[in-house]
DODO-144157 format. One record per residue (C-alpha): residue number from 1; x, y, z; residue in one letter. Coordinates in pm, whole numbers, plus 50000, padded with zeros to 5 digits. Example, Ala and Ser with C-alpha at 12.3 -4.5 7.8 and 13.67 -1.06 7.14 Angstrom:
2
  resi     px     py     pz  resn
     1  51230  49550  50780     a
     2  51367  49894  50714     s
//
This chain:
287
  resi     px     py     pz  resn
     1  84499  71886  47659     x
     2  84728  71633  47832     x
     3  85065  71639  47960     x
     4  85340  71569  47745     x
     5  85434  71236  47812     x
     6  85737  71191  47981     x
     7  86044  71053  47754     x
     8  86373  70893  47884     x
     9  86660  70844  47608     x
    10  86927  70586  47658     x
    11  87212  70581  47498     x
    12  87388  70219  47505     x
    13  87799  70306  47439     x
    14  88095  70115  47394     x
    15  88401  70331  47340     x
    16  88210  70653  47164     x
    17  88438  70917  47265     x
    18  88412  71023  46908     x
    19  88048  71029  46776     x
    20  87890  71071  47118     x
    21  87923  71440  47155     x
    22  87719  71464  46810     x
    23  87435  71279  46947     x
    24  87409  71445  47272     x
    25  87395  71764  47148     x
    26  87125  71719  46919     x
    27  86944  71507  47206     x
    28  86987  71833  47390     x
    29  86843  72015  47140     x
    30  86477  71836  47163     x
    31  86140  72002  47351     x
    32  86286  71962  47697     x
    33  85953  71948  47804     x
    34  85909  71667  47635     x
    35  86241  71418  47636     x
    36  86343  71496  48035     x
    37  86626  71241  48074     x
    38  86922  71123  47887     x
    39  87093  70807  48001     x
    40  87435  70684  47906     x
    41  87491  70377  47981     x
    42  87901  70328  47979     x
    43  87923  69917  47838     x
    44  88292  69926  47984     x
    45  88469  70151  47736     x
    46  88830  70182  47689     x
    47  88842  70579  47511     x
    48  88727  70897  47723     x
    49  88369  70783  47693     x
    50  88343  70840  48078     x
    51  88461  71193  48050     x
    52  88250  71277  47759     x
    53  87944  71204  47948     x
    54  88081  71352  48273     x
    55  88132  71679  48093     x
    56  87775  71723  47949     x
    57  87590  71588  48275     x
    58  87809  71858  48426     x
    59  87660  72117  48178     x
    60  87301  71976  48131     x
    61  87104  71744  48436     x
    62  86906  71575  48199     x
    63  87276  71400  48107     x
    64  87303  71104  48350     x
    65  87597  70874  48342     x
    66  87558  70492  48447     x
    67  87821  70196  48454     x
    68  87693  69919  48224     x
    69  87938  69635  48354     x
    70  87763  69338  48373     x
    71  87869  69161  48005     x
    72  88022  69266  47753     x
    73  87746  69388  47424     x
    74  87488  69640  47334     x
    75  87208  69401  47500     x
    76  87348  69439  47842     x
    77  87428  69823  47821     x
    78  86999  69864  47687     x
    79  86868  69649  47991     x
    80  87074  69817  48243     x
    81  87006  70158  48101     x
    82  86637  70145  48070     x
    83  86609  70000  48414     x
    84  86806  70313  48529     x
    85  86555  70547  48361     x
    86  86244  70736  48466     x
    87  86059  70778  48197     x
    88  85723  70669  48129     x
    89  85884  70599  47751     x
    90  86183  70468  47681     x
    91  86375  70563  47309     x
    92  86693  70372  47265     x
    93  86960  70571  47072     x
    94  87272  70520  46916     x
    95  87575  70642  47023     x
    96  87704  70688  46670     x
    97  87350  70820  46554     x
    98  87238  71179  46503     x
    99  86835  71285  46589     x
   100  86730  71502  46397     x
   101  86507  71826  46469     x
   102  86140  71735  46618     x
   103  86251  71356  46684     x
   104  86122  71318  47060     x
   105  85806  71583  46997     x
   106  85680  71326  46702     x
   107  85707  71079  46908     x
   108  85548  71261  47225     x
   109  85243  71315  47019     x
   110  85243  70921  46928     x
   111  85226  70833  47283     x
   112  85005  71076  47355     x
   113  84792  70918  47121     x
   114  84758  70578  47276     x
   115  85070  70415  47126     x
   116  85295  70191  47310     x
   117  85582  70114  47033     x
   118  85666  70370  46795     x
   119  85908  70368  46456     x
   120  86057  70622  46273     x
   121  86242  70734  45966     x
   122  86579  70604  45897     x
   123  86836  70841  45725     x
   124  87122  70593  45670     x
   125  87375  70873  45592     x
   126  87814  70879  45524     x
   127  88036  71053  45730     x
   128  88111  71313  45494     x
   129  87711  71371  45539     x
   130  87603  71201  45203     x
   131  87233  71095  45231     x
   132  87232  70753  45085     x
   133  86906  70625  45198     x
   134  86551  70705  45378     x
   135  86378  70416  45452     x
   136  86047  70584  45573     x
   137  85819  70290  45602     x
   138  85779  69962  45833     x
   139  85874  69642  45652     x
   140  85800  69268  45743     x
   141  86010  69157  45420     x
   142  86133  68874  45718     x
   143  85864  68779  45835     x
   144  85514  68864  45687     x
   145  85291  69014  45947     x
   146  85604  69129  46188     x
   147  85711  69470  46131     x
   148  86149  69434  46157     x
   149  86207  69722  46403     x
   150  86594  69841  46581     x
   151  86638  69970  46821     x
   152  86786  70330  46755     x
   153  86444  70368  46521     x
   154  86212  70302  46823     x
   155  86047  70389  47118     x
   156  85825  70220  47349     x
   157  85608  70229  47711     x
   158  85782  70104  48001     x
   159  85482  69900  48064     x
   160  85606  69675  47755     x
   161  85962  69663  47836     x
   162  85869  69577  48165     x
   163  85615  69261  48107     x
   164  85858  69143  47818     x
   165  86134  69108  48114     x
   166  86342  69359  47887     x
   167  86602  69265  47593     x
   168  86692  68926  47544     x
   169  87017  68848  47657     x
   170  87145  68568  47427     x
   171  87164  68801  47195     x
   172  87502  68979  47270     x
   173  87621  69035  46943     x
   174  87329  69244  46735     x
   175  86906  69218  46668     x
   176  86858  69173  47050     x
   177  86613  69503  46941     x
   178  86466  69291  46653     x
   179  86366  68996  46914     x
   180  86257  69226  47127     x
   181  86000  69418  46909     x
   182  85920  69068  46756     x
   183  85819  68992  47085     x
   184  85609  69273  47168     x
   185  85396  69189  46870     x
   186  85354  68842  46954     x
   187  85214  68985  47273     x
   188  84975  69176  47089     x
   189  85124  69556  47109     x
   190  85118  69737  46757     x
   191  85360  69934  46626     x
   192  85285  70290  46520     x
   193  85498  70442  46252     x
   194  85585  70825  46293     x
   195  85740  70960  45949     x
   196  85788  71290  46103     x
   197  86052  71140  46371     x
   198  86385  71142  46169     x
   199  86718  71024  46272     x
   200  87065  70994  46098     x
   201  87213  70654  46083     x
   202  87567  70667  46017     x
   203  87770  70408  45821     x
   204  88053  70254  45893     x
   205  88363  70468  45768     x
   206  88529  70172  45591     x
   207  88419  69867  45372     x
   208  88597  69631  45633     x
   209  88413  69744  45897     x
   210  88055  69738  45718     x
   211  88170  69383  45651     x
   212  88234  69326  46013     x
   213  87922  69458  46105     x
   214  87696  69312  45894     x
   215  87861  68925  45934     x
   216  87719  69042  46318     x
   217  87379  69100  46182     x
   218  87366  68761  45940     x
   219  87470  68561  46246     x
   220  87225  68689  46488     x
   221  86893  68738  46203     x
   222  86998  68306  46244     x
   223  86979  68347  46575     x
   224  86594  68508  46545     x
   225  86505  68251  46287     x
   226  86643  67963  46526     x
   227  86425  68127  46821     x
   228  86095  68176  46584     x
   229  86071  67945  46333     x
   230  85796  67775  46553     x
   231  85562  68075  46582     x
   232  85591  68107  46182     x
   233  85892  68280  46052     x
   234  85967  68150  45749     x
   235  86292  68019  45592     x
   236  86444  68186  45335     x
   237  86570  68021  45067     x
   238  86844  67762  45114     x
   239  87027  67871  44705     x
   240  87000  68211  44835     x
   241  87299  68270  44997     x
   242  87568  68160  44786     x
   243  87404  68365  44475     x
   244  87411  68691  44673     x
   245  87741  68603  44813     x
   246  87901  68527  44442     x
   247  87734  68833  44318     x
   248  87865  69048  44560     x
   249  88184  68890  44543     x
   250  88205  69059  44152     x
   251  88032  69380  44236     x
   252  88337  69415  44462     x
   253  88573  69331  44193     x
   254  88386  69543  43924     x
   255  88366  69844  44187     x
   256  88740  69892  44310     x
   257  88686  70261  44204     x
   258  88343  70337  44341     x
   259  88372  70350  44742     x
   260  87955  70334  44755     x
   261  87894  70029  44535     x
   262  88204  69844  44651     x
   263  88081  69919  45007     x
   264  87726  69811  44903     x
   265  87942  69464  44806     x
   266  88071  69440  45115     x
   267  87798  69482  45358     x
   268  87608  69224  45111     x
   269  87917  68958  45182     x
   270  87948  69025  45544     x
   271  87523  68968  45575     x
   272  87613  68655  45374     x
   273  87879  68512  45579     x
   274  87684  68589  45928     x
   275  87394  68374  45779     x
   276  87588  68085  45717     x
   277  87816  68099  45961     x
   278  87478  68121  46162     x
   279  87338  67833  46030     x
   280  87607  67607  46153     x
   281  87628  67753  46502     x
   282  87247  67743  46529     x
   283  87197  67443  46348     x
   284  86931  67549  46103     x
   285  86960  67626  45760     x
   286  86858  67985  45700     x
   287  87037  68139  45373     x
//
């Protein structure tokens, strides 16, 4: 039988004070013959972040703290942290995120399979602990053939991080995962999907700040259409946009008393806005 591969997590972290003891402890909780290394990459955080991390790496050595001061965004805080890592695999994690039970071991047995990218299942979950989703299955909805995969849902070899040049750094805002899994399969690596591998994705606490967040992710899914629209992703539809923002617009009038549909409205107006405000900075029309 072989040897367990040898896992690194890293943990990109603006201001988590919070949510990151949550996620270390159930990263501590894995096979630690299996994930060997936990690296928190600090992207200049305001809170007690540093202490957090201090604290555990005091308790645990698999906890490693790194500065991540280079520019300000998620993107810089991934490349600086992987680079910092030993691991022959590389899973990047949220710092507002929960693993679940069994996470690293499922994908352990991936690798040890052959794979170099691996997915897993998404619990998109409230902070009261509500499940509201499980999307447990790849999609290329965006682009047909492409398999959309972030960053807290995957792992991957260091080989492939390493002949991509890591995460692309344009992307300072959000999807700088999305490009860079996008790019992998342009190079020819396949993703592998492990259903077993489960992690909690938290929402945002408050409608505004789904909004926020998901006028980030409509701006930079622009960004990825502006970068590869010439190796085939396809437009979507220009009447789109203003339909789904309209709609939304009434679901959030309609829903004033139901906190999950009228935060359903707002994270479809916030994607809305991003893609048009997108299309003007990018200068391509993709509603």
């Amino acid at each position: 039988m072989s040897a367990a591969p040898r896992l690194s997590a890293v943990i990109p972290c603006f201001n988590g004070e919070r949510t990151l003891p949550r996620q270390l402890d159930a990263l501590l909780a894995q096979d630690s013959d299996v994930l060997r290394e936990i690296v928190v990459a600090d992207n200049m955080s305001t809170d007690g972040t540093k202490a957090v991390i201090e604290a555990y790496a005091d308790r645990d050595e698999r906890v490693r703290y790194i500065f991540a001061g280079r520019g300000q965004g998620p993107v810089f805080a991934q490349n600086d942290g992987v680079r910092a890592s030993t691991g022959d695999y590389v899973m990047l994690c949220g710092a507002d995120d929960e693993v679940q039970p069994g996470w690293a071991a499922a994908f352990a047995a991936k690798f040890r399979e052959g794979a170099d990218i691996v997915a897993c299942t998404i619990v998109r979950t409230a902070e009261s602990g509500e499940v509201l989703e499980e999307i447990s299955a790849l999609s290329d909805a965006a682009w047909p053939g492409r398999f959309t995969v972030g960053g807290g849902q995957a792992g991957f070899a260091r080989s492939v991080f390493d002949s991509l040049g890591g995460l692309d750094e344009t992307f300072a805002g959000a999807a700088e995962d999305v490009d860079f899994f996008y790019r992998a399969q342009l190079a020819g690596h396949r993703v592998v999907f492990a259903p077993e591998a489960r992690f909690s994705y938290y929402s945002r606490p408050t409608g505004r700040e789904i909004m926020h967040q998901r006028m980030g992710w409509g701006l930079s899914r622009t960004q990825l259409y502006a970068k590869f629209r010439s190796q085939g992703m396809p437009r979507r539809s220009r009447f789109l946009a203003p339909i789904v923002l309209a709609t939304n617009t009434v679901k959030l009038i309609l829903a004033a008393r139901d906190e999950s549909r009228r935060n359903a409205a707002y994270a479809g107006i916030g994607t809305n806005l991003g893609l048009i405000r997108g299309s003007v900075r990018y200068r391509c029309w993709y509603l």
